[in-house]
C-alpha positions in Angstrom: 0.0 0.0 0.0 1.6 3.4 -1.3 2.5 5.5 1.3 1.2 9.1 0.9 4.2 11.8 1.2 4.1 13.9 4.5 3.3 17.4 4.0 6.2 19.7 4.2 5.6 22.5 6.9 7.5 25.5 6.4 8.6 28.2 9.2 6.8 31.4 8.8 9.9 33.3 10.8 11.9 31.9 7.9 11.2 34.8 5.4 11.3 36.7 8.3 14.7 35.6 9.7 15.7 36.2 5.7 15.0 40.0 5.5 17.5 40.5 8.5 20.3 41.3 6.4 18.4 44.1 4.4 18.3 46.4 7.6 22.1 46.9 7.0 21.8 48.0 3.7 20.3 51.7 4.4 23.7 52.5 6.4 25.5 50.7 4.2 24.6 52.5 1.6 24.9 56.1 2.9 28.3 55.3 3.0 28.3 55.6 -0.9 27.7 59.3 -0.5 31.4 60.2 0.2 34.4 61.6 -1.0 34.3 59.8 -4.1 30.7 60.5 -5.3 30.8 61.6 -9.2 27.2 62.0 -9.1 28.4 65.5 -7.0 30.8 67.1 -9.4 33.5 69.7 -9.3 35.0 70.2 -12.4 34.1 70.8 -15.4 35.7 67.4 -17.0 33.0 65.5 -14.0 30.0 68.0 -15.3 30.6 66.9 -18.9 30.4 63.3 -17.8 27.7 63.2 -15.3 26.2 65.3 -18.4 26.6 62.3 -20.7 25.5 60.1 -18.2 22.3 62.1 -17.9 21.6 61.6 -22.0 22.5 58.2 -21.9 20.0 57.2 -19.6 17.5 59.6 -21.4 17.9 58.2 -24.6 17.7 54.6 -23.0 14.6 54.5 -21.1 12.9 56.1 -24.2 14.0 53.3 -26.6 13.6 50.7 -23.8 10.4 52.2 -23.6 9.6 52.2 -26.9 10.8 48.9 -27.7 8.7 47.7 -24.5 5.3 49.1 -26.3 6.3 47.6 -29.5 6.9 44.2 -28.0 2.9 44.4 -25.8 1.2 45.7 -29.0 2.8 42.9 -31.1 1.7 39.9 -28.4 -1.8 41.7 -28.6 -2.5 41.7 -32.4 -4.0 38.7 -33.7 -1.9 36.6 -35.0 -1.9 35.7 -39.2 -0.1 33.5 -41.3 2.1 35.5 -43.4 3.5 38.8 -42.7 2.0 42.2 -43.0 3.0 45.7 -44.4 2.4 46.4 -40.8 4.0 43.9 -39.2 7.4 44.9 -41.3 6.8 48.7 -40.6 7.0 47.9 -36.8 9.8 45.7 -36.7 11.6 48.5 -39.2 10.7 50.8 -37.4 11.3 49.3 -33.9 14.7 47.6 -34.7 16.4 49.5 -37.8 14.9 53.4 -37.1 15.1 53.5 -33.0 19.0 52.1 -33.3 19.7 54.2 -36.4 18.5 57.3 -34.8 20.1 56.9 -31.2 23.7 55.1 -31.9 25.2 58.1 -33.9 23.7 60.7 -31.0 25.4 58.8 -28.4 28.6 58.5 -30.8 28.6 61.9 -31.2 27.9 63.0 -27.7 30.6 60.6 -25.9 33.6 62.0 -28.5 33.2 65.2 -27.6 34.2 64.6 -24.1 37.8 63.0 -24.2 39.6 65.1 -26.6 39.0 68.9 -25.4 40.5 67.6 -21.6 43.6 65.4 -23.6 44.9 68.9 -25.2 47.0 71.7 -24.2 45.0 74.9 -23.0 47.0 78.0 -22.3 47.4 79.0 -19.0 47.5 75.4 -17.6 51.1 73.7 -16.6 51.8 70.0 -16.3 51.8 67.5 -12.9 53.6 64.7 -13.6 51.9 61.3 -12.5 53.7 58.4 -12.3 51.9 54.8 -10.8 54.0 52.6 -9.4 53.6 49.0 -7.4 51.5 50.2 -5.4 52.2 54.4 -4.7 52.2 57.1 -6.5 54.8 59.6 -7.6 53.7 62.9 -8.3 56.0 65.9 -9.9 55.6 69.3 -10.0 57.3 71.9 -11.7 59.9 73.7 -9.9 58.6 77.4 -9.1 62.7 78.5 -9.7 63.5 77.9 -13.3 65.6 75.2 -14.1 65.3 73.9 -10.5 64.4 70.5 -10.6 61.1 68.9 -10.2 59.4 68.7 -6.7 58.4 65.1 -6.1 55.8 63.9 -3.1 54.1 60.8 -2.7 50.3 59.7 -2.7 49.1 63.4 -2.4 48.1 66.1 -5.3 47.8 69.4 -5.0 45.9 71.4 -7.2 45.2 75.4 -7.2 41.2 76.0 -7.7 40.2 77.3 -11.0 43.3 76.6 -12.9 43.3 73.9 -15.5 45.9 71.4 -14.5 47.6 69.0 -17.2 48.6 65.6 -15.6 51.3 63.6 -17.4 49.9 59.7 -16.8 52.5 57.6 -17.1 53.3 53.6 -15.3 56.6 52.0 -14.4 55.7 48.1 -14.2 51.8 47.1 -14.7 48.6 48.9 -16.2 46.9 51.1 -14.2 44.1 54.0 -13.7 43.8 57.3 -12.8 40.3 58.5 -11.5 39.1 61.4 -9.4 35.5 60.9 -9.6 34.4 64.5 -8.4 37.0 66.1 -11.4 36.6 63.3 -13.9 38.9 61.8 -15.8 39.5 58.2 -15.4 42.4 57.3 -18.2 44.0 54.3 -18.2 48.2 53.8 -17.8 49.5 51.6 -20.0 53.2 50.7 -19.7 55.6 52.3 -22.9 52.8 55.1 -23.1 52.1 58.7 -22.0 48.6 60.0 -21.7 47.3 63.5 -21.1 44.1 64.9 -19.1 43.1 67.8 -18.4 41.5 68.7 -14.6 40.0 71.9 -13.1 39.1 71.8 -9.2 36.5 74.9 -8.9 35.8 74.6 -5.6 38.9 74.5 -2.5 38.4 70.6 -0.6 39.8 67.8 -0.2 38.5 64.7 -2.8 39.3 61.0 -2.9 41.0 59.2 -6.1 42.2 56.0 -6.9 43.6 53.6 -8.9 40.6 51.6 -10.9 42.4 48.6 -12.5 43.2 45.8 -10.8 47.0 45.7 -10.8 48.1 43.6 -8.3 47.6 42.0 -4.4 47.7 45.5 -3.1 45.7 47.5 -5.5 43.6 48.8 -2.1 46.7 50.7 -1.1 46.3 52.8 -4.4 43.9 55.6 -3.1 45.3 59.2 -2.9 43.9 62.1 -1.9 43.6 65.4 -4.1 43.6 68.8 -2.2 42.6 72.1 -4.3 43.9 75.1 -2.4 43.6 78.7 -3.5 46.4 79.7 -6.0 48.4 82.0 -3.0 47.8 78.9 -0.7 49.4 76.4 -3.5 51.8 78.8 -4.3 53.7 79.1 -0.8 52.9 75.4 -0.8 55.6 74.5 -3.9 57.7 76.7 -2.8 57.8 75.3 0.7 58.5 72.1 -0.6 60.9 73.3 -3.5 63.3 73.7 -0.5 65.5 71.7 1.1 63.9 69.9 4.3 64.5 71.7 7.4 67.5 70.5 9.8 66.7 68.4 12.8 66.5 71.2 16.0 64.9 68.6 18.6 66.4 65.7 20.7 63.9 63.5 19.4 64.3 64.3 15.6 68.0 64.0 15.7 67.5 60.6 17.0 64.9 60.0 14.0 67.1 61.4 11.6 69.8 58.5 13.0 67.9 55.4 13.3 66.5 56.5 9.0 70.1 56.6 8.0 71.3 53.1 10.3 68.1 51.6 9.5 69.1 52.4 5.1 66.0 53.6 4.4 67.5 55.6 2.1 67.8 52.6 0.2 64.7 53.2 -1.0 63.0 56.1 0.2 64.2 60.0 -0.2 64.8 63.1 2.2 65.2 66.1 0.3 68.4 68.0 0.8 69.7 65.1 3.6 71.5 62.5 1.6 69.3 59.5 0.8 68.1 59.1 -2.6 66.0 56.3 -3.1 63.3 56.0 -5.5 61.6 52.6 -5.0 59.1 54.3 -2.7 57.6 57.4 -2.0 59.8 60.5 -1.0 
């Protein structure tokens, strides 16, 4: 005699115990609204993107749109054997005109962007970036002519409302420079130089970082961007055009020591002092 199956009797908290998880992602979330937001833009190279962005998904949700109408009347009509002078006016329409129509307006609307912010423009100068394993080198021209270049580490500085040139260059693996609230995101390709322009229009401080994967500590390749008023920026590279300041305390005589026993010159630099490394940052 056939047993009948038992009836399976399902917890009702189950569901319950399931949507747990989804009360963390409202703080989760407002942590997107940061530093790094692009949707927020400062520049005019991240207003002609988010600008983009804006018309691409304008002109998508009408021919998604369109396409979805299409698609309902289609499955309504009654269907004949055969096909139709109407039939191949909808499908022309829907799949040759809609594609014809909106491909070259997005073509023409995402060229315009890269090649105005790749060129010289007069009254900008050039930052040299350079991506390394896993810091970044960044160069500035010397305020004193024919000084040479003043080099940091993991840090820009930017004057606000002067175009900046940066100089994208790698030393080992591909990389790729992006400040989300100034635009920009260029890739660096190893044997190549690219160009971008950047203008910071407001004074803060704004998050960037490296976005392609290159390598087991790509985290580490954040930096941090600070647009200072042009007097502010000035005295800034000029401070750090000179030579660092001599030790005038106990304590950083005794640091000054244990840097040069310890040969971290090897690979690190103090301006002015001696050690000339250049495996990591200055």
């Amino acid at each position: 005699m056939p047993v009948p199956p038992t009836p399976i009797r399902r917890d009702p908290r189950v569901p319950r115990r399931g949507l747990l998880p989804l009360a963390a992602l409202p703080p989760a979330l407002g942590g997107c609204a940061g530093a790094q937001s692009w949707l927020s833009p400062l520049g005019p190279n991240a207003r002609e993107t988010l600008a983009l962005f804006g018309l691409t998904l304008w002109v998508s949700a009408v021919v998604c749109l369109l396409v979805g109408a299409a698609l309902v009347h289609a499955w309504l009509l009654p269907r004949r054997r055969g096909g139709t002078t109407y039939g191949r006016l909808l499908v022309g329409g829907g799949g040759v005109a809609l594609p014809a129509l909106a491909l070259p307006l997005m073509l023409v609307a995402s060229l315009r962007i890269p090649w105005p912010f790749a060129e010289e423009r007069e009254g900008a100068f050039t930052v040299e970036i350079v991506a390394w394993q896993f810091w970044w080198e960044v160069r500035y021209p010397n305020p004193e002519p024919g000084g040479p270049p003043v080099v940091s580490a993991n840090e820009v500085r930017m004057p606000v409302g002067v175009p900046v040139r940066f100089r994208l260059a790698t030393r080992d693996v591909i990389h790729s420079f992006w400040i989300p609230k100034l635009g920009g995101k260029v890739d660096m390709i190893p044997g190549r130089v690219n160009h971008v322009l950047l203008q910071a229009d407001a004074p803060g401080e704004f998050r960037g970082a490296c976005f392609e994967f290159c390598g087991l500590q790509h985290a580490n390749m954040a930096f941090t961007v600070h647009a200072l008023p042009p007097a502010a920026w000035q005295a800034w590279l000029r401070r750090e055009a000179a030579p660092a300041a001599e030790p005038t305390t106990e304590e950083a005589r005794r640091r000054r020591t244990l840097f040069v026993a310890s040969r971290c010159g090897s690979c690190h630099t103090v301006r002015g002092h001696g050690p000339r490394g250049t495996l990591r940052p200055t």
